[in-house]
N, C-alpha and C positions, 0 to 999 in steps of 0.2 A: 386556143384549142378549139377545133370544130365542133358543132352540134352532131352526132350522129344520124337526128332524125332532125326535119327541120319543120318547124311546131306552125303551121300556118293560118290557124285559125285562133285566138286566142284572145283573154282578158284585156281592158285595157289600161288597168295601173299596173301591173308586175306580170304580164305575159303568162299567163295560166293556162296551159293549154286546153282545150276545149275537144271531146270528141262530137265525134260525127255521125250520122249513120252508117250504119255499110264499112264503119273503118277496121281497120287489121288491128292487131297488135295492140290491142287496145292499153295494155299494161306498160307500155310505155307514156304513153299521155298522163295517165293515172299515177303511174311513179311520178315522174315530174311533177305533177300538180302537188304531188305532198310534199316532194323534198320541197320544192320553194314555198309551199304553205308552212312545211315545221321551219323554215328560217325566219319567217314574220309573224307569227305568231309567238308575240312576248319575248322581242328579240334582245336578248345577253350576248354582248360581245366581251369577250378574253383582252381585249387592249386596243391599240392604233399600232400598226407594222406598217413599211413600205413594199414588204414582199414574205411572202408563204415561209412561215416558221418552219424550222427544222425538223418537227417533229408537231402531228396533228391525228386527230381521232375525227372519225366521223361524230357531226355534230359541233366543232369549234365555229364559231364565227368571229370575224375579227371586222374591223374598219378599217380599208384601206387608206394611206396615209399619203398625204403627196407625194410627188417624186416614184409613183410606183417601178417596181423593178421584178423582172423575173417571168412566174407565173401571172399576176397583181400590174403587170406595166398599161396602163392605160386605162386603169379602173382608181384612180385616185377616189375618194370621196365615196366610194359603191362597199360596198358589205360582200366580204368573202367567206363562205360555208362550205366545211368540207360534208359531201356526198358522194358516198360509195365509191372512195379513196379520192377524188376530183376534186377541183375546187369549182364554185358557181359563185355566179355575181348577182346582185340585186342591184339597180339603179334607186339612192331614196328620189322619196320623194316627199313633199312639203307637207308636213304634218306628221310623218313618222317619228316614233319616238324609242330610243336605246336604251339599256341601260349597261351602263363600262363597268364590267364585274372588278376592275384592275385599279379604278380610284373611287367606285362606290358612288356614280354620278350617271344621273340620266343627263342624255342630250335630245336635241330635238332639232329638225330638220328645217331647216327655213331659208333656202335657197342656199344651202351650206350647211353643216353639220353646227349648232349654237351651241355653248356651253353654260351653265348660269356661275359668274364668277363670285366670290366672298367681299362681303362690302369690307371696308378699310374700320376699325374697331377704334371707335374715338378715346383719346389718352385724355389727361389730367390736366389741365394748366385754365389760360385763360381766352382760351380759343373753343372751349370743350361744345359750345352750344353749333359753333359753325361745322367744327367736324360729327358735332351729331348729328346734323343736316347731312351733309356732306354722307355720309352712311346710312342715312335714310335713302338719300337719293341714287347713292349706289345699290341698294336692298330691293329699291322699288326694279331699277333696269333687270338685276338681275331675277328676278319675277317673271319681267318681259320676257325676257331671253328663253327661260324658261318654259315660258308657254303658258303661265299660270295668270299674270297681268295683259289683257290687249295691249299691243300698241297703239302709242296716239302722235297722233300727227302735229 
């Protein structure tokens, strides 16, 4: 779907339009700039789809999911918000952070959407000291992942 107006002066992590002197219409820029401000600020997404739910309110945001289709075709990996019945996209970028209101898990942006996965719960027997490791060093990655541990090389 086209831009109506085409925003040519603007931010340069997430395109915020910027006015000008002398410019018209001013309340265009100025909507724009909040609808895509209220989608980053403290951003809750409803789930991962590969295309526009069948029913949505302004204010849902979702994750686009590969394989996009539809509305969503070509914005794999981008955050979709519905504004003023439409949908908009947001490109992440590296260092943003979700939270998926749908399994209760933040993610975080690092050249891909990262998830922090559950280390493996070491059982009984006579291996129990390696699979503590083994879960420790699952615990630590997923730290990493998370964004809470630097990576180390």
């Amino acid at each position: 779907m086209a831009q109506p107006i085409a925003f040519t002066d603007t931010s340069g992590r997430f395109q915020l339009p910027f006015l000008f002197a002398g410019q018209a219409q001013k309340e265009f820029f100025v909507n724009e700039a909040h609808a895509l401000t209220d989608m980053l600020l403290h951003t809750t997404i409803l789930g991962e789809l590969a295309g526009p739910p069948s029913e949505s309110v302004d204010g849902d945001i979702w994750l686009v999911a590969s394989g996009a289709i539809g509305e969503w075709a070509c914005h794999d990996g981008d955050l979709a918000g519905r504004q003023a019945g439409l949908w908009k996209f947001i490109t992440p970028r590296d260092g943003m952070r979700i939270f998926d209101s749908s399994i209760g898990q933040f993610a975080l942006h690092s050249g891909g959407w990262v998830r922090a996965a559950p280390p493996t719960i070491p059982a009984t027997g006579q291996t129990v000291d390696s699979e503590l490791r083994d879960a420790f060093d699952q615990l630590i990655e997923a730290l990493r992942n998370a964004g809470i541990f630097p990576v180390t090389e």
